[in-house]
C-alpha positions in Angstrom: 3.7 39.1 9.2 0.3 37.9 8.0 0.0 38.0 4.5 -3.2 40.5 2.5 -6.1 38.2 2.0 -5.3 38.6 -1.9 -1.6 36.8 -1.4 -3.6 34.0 0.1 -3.3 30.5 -1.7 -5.1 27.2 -0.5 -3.7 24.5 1.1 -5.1 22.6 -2.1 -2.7 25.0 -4.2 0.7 25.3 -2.0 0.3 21.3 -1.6 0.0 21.0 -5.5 2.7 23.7 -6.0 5.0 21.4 -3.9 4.7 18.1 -5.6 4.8 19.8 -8.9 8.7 20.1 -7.6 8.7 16.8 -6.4 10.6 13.6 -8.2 9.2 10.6 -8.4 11.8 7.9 -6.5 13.5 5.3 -8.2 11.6 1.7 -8.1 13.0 -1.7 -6.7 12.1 -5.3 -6.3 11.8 -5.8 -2.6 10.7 -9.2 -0.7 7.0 -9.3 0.5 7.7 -9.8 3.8 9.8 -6.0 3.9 7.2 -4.6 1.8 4.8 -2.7 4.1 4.1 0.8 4.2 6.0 1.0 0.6 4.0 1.8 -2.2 3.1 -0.2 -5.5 5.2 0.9 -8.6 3.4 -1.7 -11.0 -0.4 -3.0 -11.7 -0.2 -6.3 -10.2 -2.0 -9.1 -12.2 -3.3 -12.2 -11.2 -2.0 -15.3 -12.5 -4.9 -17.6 -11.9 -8.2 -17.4 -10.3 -9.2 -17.3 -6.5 -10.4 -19.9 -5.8 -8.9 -21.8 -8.2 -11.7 -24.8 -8.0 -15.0 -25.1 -6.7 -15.1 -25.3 -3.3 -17.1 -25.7 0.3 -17.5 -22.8 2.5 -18.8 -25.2 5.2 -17.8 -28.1 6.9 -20.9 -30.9 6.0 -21.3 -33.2 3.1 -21.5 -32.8 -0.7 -25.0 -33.8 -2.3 -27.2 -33.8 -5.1 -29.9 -31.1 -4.0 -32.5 -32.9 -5.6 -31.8 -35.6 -3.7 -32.6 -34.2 -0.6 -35.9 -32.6 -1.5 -37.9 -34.1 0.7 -36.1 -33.9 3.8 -37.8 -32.6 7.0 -36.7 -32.3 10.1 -39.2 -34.5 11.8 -39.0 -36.8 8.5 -35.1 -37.0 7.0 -33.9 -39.1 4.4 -30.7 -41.0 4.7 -27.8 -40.8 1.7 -24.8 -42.9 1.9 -21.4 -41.6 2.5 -19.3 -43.2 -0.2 -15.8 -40.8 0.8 -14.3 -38.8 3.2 -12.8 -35.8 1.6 -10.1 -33.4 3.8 -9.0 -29.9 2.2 -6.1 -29.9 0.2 -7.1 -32.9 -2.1 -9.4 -34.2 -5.1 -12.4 -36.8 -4.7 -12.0 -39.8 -7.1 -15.6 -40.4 -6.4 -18.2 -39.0 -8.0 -21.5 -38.4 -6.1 -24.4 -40.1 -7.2 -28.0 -40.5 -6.9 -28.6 -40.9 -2.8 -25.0 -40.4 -2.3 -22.8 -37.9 -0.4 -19.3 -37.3 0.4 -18.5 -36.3 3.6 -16.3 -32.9 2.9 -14.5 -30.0 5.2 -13.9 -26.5 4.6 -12.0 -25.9 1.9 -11.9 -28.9 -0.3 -12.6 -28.9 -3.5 -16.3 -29.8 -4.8 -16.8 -33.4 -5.9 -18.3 -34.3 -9.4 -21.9 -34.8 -9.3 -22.3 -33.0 -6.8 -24.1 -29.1 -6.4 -24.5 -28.6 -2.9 -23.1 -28.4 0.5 -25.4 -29.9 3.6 -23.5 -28.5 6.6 -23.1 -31.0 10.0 -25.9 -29.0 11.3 -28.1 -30.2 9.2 -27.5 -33.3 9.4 -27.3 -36.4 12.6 -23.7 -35.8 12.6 -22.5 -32.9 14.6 -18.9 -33.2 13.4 -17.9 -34.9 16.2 -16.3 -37.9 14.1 -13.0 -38.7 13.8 -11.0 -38.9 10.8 -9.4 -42.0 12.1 -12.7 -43.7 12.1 -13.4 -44.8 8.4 -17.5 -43.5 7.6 -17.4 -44.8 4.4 -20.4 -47.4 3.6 -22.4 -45.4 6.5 -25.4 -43.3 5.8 -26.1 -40.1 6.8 -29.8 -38.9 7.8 -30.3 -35.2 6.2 -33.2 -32.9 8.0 -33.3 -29.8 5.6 -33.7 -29.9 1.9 -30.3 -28.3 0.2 -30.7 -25.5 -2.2 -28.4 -25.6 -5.4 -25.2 -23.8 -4.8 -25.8 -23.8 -1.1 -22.3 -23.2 0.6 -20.4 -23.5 -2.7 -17.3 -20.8 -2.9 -17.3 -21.0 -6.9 -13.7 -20.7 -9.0 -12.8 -17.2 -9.5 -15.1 -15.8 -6.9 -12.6 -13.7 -5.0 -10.2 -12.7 -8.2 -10.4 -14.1 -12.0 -7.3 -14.6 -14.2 -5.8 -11.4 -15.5 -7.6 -9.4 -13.4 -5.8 -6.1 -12.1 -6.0 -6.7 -8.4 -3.5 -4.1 -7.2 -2.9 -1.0 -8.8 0.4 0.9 -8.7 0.6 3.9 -6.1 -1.5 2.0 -3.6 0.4 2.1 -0.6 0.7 -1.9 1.1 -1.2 -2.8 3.8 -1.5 -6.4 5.5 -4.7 -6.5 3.7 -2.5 -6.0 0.4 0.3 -8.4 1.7 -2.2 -11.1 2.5 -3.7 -10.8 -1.4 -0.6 -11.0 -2.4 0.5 -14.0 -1.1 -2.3 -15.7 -2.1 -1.0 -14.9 -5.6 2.1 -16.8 -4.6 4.3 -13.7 -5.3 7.1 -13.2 -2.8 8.9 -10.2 -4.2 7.1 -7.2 -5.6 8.4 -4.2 -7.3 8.1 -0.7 -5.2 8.9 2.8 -4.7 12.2 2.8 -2.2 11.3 5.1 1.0 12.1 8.0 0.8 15.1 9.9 3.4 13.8 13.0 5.0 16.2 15.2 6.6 14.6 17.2 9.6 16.0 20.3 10.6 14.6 22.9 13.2 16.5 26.8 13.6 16.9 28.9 16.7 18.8 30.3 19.2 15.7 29.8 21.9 14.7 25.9 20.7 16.9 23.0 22.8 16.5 19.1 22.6 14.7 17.6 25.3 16.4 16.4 28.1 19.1 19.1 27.6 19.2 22.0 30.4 16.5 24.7 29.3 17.2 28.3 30.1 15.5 31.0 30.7 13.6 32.3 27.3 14.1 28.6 25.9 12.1 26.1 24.6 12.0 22.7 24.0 11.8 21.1 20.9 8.6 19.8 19.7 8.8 19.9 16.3 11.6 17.7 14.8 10.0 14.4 17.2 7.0 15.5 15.6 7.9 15.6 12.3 10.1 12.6 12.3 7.0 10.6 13.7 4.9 11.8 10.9 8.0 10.5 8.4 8.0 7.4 9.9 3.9 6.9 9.9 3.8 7.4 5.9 6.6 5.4 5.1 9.4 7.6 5.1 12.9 7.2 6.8 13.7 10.2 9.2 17.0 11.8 9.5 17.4 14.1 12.5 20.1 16.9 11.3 19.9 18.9 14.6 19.1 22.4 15.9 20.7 25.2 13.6 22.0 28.7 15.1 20.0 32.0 13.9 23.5 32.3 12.2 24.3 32.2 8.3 27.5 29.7 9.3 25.8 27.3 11.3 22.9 27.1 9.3 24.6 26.3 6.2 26.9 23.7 7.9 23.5 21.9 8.7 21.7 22.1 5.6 24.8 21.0 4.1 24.8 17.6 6.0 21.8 16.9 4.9 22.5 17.5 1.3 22.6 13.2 0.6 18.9 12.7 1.5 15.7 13.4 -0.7 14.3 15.5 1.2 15.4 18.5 3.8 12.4 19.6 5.8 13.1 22.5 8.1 11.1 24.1 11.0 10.7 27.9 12.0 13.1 30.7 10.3 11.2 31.9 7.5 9.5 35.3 8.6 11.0 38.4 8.0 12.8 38.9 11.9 16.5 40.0 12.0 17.6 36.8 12.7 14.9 34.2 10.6 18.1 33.7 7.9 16.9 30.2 6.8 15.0 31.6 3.1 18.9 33.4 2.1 20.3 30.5 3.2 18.6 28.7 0.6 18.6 30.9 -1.6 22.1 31.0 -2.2 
C-alpha cells in the first residue's frame, strides 16, 4: 500500500531515525595487519616527524648551490667527491667549498650542504658501482643547482603531534601504510559488527534448491550479505522464514546473539506479511 504523500519521510530522515536507535560497538586493540575495513575509535597522533631528517628526493650528489653557479652545459665545473653516502646512514663529512658527496634516494642531507644535483646533471649517469670506491674523484656538474633543489625537508609529510588520523575514519591501505610509518603495529578500533540476514516467504527458495511453480529465488539475502561484508560487517545468514507466526519467531530468535537482525519482505499489510507482530511482541 503506497503511503499519502503527507506520510512521506526522506531517506535523509528514516536513515537518521535509524541510527538514532543504533549503539555504538564496543572498541578493541587489534593488530595492524587485521585492521582493514575496521574503523578508527581514537585520534591517532604522530610521535615524531615524517621525514624525520632532511633528506634527498633524488639520486645525485649533495652540493653547495653556490658552488655550482656557473655551470653550463657546454662549460661545467668539476667538484670533488669526498663520500659515498647510501640511505639508511649519516655522513661524517661535511661538504665544503667545491665539494660534494655522492648521495641516493633517501639518505639523509649532509652538513654543508643545500642542494641535490641529480646523475643527470651531471657526467655520471649512475652507472657506478658501490663496490668501486669514488672518493678523491671529481665530478663535472652541467646545470647550476638551485637552493633546496630535491631536498624532502624534516616534517614535510607529518610534524610531531600532529593529528594524522582521526577516529571514525574507516582503514584503508592508504591508512595502514601511514600507520606503519608511525611504527604502530596495533591500533585501537570499533569490533565489526554481526548482522543477521533474514528473508520471509512462502514463494522465496535458496538458489540451487528445486523452484516451483509461483516460486522465486532468493536474491536478497546474497545481496545483502555482500553489502555487509563490503562495509565491514560480518554476515550471518539465518535462513528463509515461513509466512507463519511459529517459524518466524524460531528464526528471529536464532539470531537474537548478533547486533543486528536485518530482514527482507513481510512488512505490508497482506494476510500473511506477519513479520511487524512478530516483532512487535
Amino acid at each position: 500500500m503506497t503511503l499519502p504523500v503527507s506520510q512521506m519521510i526522506s531517506v535523509e530522515e528514516a536513515r537518521n531515525r535509524i541510527l538514532s536507535l543504533v549503539d555504538r560497538l564496543p572498541s578493541s586493540v587489534t593488530k595492524l595487519d587485521e585492521a582493514l575495513g575496521l574503523v578508527l575509535a581514537t585520534n591517532i597522533i604522530a610521535p615524531f616527524d615524517i621525514p624525520p631528517l632532511d633528506n634527498t628526493a633524488m639520486d645525485g650528489y649533495a652540493v653547495r648551490a653556490k658552488d655550482t653557479e656557473k655551470a653550463k652545459s657546454d662549460d661545467p665545473i668539476s667538484l670533488k667527491v669526498i663520500a659515498d653516502l647510501a640511505a639508511g646512514y649519516i655522513a661524517k663529512e661535511k661538504v665544503g667549498e667545491d665539494e660534494a658527496i655522492r648521495i641516493m634516494t633517501g639518505a639523509p642531507i649532509p652538513k654543508g650542504a643545500d642542494s641535490i644535483v641529480p646523475f643527470e646533471e651531471t657526467d655520471e649517469q649512475g652507472e657506478k658501482s658501490n663496490a668501486k670506491s669514488i672518493e678523491g674523484t671529481f665530478v663535472k656538474v652541467f646545470k647550476a643547482a638551485k637552493v633546496s633543489a630535491n631536498i624532502r625537508f624534516r616534517g614535510e609529510d607529518i610534524r610531531e603531534n600532529q593529528v594524522i588520523l582521526e577516529a571514525g575514519r574507516t582503514i584503508r591501505a592508504s591508512e595502514i601504510g601511514v600507520l606503519a610509518s608511525m611504527g604502530l603495529t596495533e591500533i585501537e578500533v570499533f569490533r565489526r559488527p554481526n548482522i543477521a540476514i533474514l528473508s520471509t516467504g512462502d514463494e522465496i527458495v535458496s538458489p540451487g534448491n528445486p523452484r516451483k511453480p509461483g516460486q522465486i529465488y532468493d536474491a536478497n539475502t546474497k545481496m545483502l550479505a555482500a553489502l555487509v561484508r563490503q562495509f565491514g560487517g560480518i554476515p550471518h545468514i539465518l535462513g528463509i522464514a515461513k509466512d507463519t507466526v511459529e517459524d518466524l519467531t524460531m528464526k528471529l530468535r536464532s539470531g537474537f546473539g548478533t547486533d543486528m537482525i536485518v530482514t527482507s519482505a513481510g512488512v505490508s499489510r497482506g494476510d500473511f506479511d506477519v513479520v511487524k507482530d512478530v516483532l512487535a511482541k
